[in-house]
TIVO-156128 format. One record per residue: residue number from 1; x, y, z of N, C-alpha, C, O, CB in turn. Coordinates in steps of 0.2 Angstrom, whole numbers. Glycine has a CB too. Layout:
<lonus>
lonu nr->NUM n.px->X n.py->Y n.pz->Z ca.px->X ca.py->Y ca.pz->Z c.px->X c.py->Y c.pz->Z o.px->X o.py->Y o.pz->Z cb.px->X cb.py->Y cb.pz->Z
...
</lonus>
This chain:
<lonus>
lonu nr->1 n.px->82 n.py->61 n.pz->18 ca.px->80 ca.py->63 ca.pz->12 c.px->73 c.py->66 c.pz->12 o.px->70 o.py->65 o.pz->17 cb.px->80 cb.py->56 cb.pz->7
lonu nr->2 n.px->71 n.py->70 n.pz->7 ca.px->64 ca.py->73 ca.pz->9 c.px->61 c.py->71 c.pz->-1 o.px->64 o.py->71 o.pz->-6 cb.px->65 cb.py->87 cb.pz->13
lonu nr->3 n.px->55 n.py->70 n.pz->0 ca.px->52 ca.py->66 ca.pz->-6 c.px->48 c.py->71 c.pz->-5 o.px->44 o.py->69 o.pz->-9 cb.px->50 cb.py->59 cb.pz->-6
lonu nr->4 n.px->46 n.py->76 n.pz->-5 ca.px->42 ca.py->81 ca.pz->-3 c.px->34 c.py->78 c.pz->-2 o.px->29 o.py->82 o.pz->-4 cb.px->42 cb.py->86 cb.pz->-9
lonu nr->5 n.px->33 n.py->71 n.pz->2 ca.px->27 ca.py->69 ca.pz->1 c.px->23 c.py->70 c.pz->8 o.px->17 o.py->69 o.pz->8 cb.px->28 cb.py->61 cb.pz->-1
lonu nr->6 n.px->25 n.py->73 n.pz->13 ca.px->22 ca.py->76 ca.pz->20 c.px->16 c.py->78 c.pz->17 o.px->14 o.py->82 o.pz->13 cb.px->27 cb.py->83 cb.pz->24
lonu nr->7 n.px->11 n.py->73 n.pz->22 ca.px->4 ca.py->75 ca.pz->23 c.px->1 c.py->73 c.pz->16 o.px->-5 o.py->76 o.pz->14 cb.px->2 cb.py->82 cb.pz->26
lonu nr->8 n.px->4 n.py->69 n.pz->12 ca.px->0 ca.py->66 ca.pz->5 c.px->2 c.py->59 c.pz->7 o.px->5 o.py->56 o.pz->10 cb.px->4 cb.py->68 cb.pz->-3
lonu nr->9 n.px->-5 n.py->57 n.pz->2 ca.px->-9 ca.py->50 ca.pz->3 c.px->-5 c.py->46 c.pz->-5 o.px->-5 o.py->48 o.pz->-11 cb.px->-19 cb.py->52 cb.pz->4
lonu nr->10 n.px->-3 n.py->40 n.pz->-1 ca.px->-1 ca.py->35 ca.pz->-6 c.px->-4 c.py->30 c.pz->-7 o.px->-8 o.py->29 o.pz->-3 cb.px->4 cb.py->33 cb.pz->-4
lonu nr->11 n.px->-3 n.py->26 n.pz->-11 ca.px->-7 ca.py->19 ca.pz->-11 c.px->0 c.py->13 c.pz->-14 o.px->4 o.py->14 o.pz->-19 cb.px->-16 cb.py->20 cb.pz->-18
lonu nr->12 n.px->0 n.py->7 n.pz->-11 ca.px->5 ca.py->4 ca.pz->-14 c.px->3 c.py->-3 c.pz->-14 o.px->0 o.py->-6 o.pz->-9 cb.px->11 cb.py->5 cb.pz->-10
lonu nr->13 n.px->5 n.py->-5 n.pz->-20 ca.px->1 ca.py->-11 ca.pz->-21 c.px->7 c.py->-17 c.pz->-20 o.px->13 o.py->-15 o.pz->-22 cb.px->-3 cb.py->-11 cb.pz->-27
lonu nr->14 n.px->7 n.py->-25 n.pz->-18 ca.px->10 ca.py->-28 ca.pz->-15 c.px->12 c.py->-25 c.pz->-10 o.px->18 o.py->-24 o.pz->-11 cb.px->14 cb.py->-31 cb.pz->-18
lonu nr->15 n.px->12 n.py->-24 n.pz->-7 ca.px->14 ca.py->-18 ca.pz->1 c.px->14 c.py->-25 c.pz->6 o.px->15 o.py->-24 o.pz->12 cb.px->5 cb.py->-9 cb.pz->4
lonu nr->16 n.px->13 n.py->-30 n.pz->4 ca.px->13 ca.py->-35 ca.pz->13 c.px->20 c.py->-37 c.pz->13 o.px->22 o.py->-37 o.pz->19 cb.px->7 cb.py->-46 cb.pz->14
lonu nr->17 n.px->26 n.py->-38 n.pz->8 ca.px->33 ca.py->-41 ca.pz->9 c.px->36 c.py->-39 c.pz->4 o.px->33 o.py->-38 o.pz->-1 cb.px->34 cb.py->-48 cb.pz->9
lonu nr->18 n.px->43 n.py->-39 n.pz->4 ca.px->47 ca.py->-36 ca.pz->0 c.px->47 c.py->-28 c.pz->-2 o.px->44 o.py->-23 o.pz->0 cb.px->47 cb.py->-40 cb.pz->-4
lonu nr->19 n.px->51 n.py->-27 n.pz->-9 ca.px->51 ca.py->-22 ca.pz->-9 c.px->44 c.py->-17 c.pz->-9 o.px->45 o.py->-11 o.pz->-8 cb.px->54 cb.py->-23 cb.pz->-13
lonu nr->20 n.px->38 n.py->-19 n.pz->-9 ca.px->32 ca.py->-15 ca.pz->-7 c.px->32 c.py->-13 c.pz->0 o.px->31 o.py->-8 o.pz->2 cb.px->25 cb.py->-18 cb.pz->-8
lonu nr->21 n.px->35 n.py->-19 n.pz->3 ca.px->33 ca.py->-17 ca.pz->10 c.px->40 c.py->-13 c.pz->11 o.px->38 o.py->-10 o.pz->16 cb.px->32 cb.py->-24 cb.pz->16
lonu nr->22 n.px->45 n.py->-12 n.pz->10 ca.px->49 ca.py->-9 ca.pz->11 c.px->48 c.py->1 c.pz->7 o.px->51 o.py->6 o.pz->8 cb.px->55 cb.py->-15 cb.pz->9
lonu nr->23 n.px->43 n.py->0 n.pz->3 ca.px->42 ca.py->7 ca.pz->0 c.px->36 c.py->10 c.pz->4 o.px->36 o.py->16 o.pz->5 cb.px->40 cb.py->5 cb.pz->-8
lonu nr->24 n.px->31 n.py->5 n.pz->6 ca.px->26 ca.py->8 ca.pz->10 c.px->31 c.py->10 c.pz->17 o.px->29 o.py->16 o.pz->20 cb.px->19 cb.py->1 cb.pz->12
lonu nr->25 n.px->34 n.py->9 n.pz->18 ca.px->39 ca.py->8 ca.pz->27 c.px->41 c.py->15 c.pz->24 o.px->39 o.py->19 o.pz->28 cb.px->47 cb.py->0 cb.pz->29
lonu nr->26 n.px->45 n.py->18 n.pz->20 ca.px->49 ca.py->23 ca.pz->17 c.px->45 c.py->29 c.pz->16 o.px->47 o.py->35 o.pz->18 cb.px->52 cb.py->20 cb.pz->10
lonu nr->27 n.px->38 n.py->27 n.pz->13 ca.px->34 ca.py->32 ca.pz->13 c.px->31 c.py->35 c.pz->19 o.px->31 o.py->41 o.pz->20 cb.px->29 cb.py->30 cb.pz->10
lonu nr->28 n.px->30 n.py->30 n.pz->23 ca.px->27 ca.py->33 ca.pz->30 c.px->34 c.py->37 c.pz->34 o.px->33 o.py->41 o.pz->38 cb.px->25 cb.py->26 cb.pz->36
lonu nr->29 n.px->40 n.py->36 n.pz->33 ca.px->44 ca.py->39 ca.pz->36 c.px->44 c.py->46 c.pz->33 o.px->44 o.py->51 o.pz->37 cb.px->49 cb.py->37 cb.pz->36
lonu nr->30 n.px->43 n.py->47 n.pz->25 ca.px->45 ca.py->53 ca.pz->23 c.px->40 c.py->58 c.pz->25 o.px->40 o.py->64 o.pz->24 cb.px->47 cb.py->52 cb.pz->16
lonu nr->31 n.px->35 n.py->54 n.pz->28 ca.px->29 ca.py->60 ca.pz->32 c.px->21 c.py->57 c.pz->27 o.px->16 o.py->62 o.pz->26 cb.px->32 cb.py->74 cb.pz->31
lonu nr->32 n.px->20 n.py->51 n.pz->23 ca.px->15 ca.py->51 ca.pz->20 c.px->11 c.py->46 c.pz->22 o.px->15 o.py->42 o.pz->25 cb.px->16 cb.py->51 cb.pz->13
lonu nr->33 n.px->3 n.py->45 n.pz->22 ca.px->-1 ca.py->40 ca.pz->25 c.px->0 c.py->35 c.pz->19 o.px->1 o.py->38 o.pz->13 cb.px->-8 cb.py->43 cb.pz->28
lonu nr->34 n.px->-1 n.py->29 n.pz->20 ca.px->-3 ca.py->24 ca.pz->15 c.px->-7 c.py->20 c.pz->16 o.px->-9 o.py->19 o.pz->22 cb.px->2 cb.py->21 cb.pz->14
lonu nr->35 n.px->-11 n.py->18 n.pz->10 ca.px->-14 ca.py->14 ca.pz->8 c.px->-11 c.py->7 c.pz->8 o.px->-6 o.py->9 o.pz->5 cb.px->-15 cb.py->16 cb.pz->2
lonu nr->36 n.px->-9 n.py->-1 n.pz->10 ca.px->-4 ca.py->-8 ca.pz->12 c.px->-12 c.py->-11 c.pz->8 o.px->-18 o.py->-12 o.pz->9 cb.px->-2 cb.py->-11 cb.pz->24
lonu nr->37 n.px->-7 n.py->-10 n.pz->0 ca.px->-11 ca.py->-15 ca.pz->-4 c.px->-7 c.py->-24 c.pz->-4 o.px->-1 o.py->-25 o.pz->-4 cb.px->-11 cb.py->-12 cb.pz->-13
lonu nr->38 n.px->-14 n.py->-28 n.pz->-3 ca.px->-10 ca.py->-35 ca.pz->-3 c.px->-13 c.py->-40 c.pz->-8 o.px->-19 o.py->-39 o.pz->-9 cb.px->-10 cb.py->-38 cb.pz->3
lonu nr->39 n.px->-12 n.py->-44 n.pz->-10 ca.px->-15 ca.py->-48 ca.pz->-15 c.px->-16 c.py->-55 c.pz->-11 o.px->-22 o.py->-58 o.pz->-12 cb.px->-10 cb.py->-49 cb.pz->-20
lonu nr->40 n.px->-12 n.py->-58 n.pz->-7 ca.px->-14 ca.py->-66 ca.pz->-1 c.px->-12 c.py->-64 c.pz->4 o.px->-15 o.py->-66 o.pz->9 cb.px->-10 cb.py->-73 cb.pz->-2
lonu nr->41 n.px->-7 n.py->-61 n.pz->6 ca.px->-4 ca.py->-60 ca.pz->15 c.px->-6 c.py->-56 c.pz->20 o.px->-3 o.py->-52 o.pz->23 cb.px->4 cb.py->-58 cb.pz->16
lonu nr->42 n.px->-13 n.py->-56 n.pz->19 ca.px->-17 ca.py->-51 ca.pz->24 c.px->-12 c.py->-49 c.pz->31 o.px->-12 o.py->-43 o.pz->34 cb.px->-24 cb.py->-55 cb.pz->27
lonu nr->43 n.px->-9 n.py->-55 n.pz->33 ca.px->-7 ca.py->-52 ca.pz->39 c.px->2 c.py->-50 c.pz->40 o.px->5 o.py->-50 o.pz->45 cb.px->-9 cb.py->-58 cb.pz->45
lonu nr->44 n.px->3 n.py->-50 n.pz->33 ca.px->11 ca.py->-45 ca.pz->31 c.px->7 c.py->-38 c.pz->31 o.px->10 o.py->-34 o.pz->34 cb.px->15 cb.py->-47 cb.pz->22
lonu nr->45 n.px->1 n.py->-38 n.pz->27 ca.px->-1 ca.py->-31 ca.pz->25 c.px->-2 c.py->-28 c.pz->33 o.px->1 o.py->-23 o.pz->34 cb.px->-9 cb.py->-32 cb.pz->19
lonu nr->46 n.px->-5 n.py->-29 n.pz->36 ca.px->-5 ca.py->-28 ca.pz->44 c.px->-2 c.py->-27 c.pz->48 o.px->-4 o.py->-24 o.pz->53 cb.px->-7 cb.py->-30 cb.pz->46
lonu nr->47 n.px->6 n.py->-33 n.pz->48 ca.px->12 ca.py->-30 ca.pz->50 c.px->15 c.py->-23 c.pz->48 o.px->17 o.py->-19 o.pz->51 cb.px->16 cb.py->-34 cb.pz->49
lonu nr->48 n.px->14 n.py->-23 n.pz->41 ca.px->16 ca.py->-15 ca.pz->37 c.px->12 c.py->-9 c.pz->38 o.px->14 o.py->-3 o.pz->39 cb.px->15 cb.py->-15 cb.pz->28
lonu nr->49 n.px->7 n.py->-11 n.pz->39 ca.px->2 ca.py->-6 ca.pz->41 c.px->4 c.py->-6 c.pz->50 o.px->4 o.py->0 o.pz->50 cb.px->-7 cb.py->-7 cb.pz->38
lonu nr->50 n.px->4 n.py->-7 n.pz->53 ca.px->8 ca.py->-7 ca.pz->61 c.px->14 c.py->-1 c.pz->60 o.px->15 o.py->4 o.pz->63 cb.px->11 cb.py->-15 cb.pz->64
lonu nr->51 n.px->18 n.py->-5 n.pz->56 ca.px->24 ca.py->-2 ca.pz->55 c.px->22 c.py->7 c.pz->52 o.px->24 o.py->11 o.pz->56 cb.px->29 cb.py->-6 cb.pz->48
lonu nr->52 n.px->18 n.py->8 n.pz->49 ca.px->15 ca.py->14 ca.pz->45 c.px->14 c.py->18 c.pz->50 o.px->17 o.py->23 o.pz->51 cb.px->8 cb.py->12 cb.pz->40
lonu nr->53 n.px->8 n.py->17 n.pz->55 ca.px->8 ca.py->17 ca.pz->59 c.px->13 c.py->21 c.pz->66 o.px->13 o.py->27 o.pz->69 cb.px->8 cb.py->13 cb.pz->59
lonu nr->54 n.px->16 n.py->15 n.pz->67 ca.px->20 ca.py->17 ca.pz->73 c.px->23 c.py->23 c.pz->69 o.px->24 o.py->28 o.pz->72 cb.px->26 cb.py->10 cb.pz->77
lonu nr->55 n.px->26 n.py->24 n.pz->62 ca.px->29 ca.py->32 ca.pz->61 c.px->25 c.py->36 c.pz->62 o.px->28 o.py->41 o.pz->62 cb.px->31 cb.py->36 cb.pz->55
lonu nr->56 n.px->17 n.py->38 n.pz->64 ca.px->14 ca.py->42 ca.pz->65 c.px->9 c.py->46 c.pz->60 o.px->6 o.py->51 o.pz->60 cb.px->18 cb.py->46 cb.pz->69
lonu nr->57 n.px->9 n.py->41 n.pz->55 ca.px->8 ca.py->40 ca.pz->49 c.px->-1 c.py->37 c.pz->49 o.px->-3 o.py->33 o.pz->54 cb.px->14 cb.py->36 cb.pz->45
lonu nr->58 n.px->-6 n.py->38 n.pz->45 ca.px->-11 ca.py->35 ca.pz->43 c.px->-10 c.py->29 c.pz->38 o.px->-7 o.py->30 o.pz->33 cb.px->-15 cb.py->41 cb.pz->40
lonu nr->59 n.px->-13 n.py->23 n.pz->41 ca.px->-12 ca.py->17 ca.pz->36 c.px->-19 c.py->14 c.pz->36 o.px->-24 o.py->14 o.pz->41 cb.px->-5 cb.py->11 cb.pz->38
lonu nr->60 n.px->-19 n.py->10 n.pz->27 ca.px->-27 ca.py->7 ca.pz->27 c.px->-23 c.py->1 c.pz->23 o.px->-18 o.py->2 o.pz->19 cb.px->-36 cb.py->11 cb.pz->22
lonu nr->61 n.px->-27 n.py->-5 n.pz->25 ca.px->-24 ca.py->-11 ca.pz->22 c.px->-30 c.py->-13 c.pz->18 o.px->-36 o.py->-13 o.pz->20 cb.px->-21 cb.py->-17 cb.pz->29
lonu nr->62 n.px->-30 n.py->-16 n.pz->12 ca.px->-35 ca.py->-18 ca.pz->5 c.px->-33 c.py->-24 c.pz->0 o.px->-28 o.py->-24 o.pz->-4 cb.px->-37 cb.py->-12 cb.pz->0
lonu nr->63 n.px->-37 n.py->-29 n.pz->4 ca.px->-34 ca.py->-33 ca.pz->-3 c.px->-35 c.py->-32 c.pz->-9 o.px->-41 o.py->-31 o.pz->-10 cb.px->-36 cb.py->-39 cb.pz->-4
lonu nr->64 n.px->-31 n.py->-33 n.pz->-13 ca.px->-31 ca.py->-30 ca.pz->-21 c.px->-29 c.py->-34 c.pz->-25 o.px->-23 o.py->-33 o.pz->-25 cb.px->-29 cb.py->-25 cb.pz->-22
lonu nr->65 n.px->-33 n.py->-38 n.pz->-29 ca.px->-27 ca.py->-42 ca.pz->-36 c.px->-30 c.py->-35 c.pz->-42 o.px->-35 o.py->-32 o.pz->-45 cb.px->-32 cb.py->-55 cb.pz->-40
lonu nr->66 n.px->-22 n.py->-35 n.pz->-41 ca.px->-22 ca.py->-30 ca.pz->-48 c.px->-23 c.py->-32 c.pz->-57 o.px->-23 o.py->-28 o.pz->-61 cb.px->-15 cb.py->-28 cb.pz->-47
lonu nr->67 n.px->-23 n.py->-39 n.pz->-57 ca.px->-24 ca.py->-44 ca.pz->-63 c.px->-32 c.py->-43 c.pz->-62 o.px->-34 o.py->-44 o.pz->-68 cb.px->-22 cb.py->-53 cb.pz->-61
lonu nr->68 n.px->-36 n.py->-41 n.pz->-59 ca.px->-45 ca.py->-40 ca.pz->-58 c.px->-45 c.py->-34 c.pz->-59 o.px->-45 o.py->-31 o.pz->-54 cb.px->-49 cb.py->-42 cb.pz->-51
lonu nr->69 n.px->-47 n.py->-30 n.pz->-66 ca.px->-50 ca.py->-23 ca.pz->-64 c.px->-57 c.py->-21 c.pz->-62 o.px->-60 o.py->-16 o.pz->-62 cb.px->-51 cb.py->-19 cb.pz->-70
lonu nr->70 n.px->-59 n.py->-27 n.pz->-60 ca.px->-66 ca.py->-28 ca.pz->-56 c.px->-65 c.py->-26 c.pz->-49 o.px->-69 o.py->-24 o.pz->-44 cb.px->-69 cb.py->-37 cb.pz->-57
lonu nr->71 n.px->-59 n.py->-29 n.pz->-49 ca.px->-57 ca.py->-30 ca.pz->-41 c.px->-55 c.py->-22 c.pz->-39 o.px->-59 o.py->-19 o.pz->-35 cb.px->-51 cb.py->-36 cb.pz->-39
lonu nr->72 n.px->-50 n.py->-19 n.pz->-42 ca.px->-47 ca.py->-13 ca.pz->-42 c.px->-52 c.py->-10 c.pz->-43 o.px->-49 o.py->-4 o.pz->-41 cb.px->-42 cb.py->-12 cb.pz->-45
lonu nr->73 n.px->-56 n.py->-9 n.pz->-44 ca.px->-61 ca.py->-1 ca.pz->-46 c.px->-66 c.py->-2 c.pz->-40 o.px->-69 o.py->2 o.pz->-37 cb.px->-68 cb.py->-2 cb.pz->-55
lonu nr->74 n.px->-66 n.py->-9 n.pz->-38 ca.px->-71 ca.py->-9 ca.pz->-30 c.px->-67 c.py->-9 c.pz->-25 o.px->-70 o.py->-6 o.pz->-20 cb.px->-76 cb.py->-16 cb.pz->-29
lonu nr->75 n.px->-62 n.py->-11 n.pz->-23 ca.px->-57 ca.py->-8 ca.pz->-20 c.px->-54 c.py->0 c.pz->-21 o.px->-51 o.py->2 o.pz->-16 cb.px->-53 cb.py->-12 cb.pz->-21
lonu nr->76 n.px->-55 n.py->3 n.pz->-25 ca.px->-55 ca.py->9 ca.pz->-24 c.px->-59 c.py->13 c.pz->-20 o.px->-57 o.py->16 o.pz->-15 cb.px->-56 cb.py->11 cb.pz->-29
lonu nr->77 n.px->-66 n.py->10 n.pz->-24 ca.px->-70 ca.py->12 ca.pz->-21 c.px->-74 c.py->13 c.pz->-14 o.px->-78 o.py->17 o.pz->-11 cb.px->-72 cb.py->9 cb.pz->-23
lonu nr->78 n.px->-70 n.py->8 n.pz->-11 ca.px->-71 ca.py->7 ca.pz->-4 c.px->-64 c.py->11 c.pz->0 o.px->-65 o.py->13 o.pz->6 cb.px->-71 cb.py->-1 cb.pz->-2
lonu nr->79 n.px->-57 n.py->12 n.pz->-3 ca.px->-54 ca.py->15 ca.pz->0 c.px->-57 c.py->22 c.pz->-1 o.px->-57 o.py->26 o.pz->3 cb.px->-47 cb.py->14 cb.pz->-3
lonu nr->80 n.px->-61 n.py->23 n.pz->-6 ca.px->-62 ca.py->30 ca.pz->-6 c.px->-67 c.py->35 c.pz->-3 o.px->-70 o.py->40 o.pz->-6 cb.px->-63 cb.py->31 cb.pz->-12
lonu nr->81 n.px->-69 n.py->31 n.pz->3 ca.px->-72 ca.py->35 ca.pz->6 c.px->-68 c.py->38 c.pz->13 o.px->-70 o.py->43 o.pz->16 cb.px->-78 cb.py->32 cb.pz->7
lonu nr->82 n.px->-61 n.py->33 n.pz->14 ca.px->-55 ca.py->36 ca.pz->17 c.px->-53 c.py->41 c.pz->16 o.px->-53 o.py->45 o.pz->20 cb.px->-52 cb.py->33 cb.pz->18
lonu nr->83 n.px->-50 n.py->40 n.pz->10 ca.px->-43 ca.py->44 ca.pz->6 c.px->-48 c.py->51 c.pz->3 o.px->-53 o.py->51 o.pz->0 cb.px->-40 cb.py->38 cb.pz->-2
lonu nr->84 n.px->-43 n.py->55 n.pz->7 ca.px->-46 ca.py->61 ca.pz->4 c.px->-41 c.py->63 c.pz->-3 o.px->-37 o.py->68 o.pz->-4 cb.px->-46 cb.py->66 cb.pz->11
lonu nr->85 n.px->-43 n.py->59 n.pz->-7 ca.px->-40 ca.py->58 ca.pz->-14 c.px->-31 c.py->54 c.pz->-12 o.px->-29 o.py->51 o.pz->-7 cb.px->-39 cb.py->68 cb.pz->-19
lonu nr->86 n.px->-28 n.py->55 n.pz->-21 ca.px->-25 ca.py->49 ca.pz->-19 c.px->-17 c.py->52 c.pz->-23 o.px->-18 o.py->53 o.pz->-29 cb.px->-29 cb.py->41 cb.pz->-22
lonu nr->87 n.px->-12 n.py->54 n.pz->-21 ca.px->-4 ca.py->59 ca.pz->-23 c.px->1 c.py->54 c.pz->-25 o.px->5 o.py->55 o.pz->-29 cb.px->1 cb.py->63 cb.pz->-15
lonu nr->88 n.px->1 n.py->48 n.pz->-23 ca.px->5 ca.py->44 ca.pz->-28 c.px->3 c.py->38 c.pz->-26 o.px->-1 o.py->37 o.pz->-21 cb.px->13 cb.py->44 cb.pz->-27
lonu nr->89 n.px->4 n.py->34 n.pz->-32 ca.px->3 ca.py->26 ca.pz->-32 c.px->11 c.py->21 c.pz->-35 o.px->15 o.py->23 o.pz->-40 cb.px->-4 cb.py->25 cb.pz->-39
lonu nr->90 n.px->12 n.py->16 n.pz->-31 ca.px->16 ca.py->14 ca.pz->-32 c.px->16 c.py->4 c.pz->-34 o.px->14 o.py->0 o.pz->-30 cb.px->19 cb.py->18 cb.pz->-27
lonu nr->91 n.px->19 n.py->5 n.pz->-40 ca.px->14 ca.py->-3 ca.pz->-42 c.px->22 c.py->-8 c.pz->-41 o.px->27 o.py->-8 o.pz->-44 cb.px->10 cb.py->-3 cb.pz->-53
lonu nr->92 n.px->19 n.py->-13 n.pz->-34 ca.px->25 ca.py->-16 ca.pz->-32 c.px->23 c.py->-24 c.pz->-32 o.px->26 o.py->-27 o.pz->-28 cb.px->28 cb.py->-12 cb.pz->-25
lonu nr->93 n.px->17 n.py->-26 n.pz->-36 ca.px->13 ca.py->-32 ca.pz->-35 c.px->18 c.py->-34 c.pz->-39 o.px->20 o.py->-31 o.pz->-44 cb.px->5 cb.py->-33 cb.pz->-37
lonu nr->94 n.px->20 n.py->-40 n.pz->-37 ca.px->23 ca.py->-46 ca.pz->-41 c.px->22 c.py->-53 c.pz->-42 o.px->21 o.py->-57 o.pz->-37 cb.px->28 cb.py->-46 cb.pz->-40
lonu nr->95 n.px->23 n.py->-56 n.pz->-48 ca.px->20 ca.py->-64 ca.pz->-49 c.px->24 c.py->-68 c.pz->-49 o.px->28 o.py->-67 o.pz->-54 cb.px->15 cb.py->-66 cb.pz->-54
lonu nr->96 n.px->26 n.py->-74 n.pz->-46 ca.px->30 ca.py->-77 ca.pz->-48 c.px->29 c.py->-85 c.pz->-49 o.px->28 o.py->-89 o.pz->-44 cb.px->33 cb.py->-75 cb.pz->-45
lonu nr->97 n.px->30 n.py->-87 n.pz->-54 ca.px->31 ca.py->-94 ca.pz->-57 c.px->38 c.py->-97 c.pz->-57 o.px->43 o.py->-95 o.pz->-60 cb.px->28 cb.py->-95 cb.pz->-64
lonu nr->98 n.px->35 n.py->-103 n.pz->-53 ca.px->42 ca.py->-108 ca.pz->-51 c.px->39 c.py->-113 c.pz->-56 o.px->34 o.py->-115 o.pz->-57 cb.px->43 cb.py->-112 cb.pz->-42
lonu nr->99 n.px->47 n.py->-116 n.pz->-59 ca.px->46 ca.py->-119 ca.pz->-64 c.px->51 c.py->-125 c.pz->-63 o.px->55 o.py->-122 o.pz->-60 cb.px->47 cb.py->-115 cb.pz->-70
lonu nr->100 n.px->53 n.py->-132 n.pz->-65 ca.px->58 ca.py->-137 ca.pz->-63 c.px->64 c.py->-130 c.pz->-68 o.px->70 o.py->-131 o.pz->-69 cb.px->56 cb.py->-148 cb.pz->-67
</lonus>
């Protein structure tokens, strides 16, 4: 498949497991560098970004709670002296409550 995303920069948030990490993985194949946004699994986010990687792809791993716009505007921030701007964002954070 061709996404037309070759040599554009992604940012993906929950990117350490499941479906993020499986969209960051997708992205790096289709020829695009990513951004491996994580909220607690620093070291999922670092497996994904390895994965990112080994496609020959550009990967930056950032913890990010997307529930903080405090947090996300300084995390931008700091990606943004990497990212030579930013072609898609892909919002794949998820919460979940276990309940009896």
């Amino acid at each position: 498949m061709d996404l037309g995303l070759r040599d554009k920069i992604a940012l993906v948030t929950g990117a350490s497991s499941g479906i993020g990490a499986a969209t960051a993985r997708l992205l790096a194949a289709e020829g695009a560098d990513v951004a491996v946004c994580y909220g607690r699994d620093a070291a999922g986010a670092e497996g994904v970004a390895a994965d990112v990687r080994a496609a020959g792809r550009r990967a930056w791993t950032c913890a990010l709670d997307v529930a903080d716009a405090g947090v996300v505007a300084a995390a931008l921030a700091r990606l943004g002296a990497d990212l030579a701007g930013l072609d898609a964002l892909v919002l794949c954070a998820g919460h979940n409550v276990i309940t009896p």
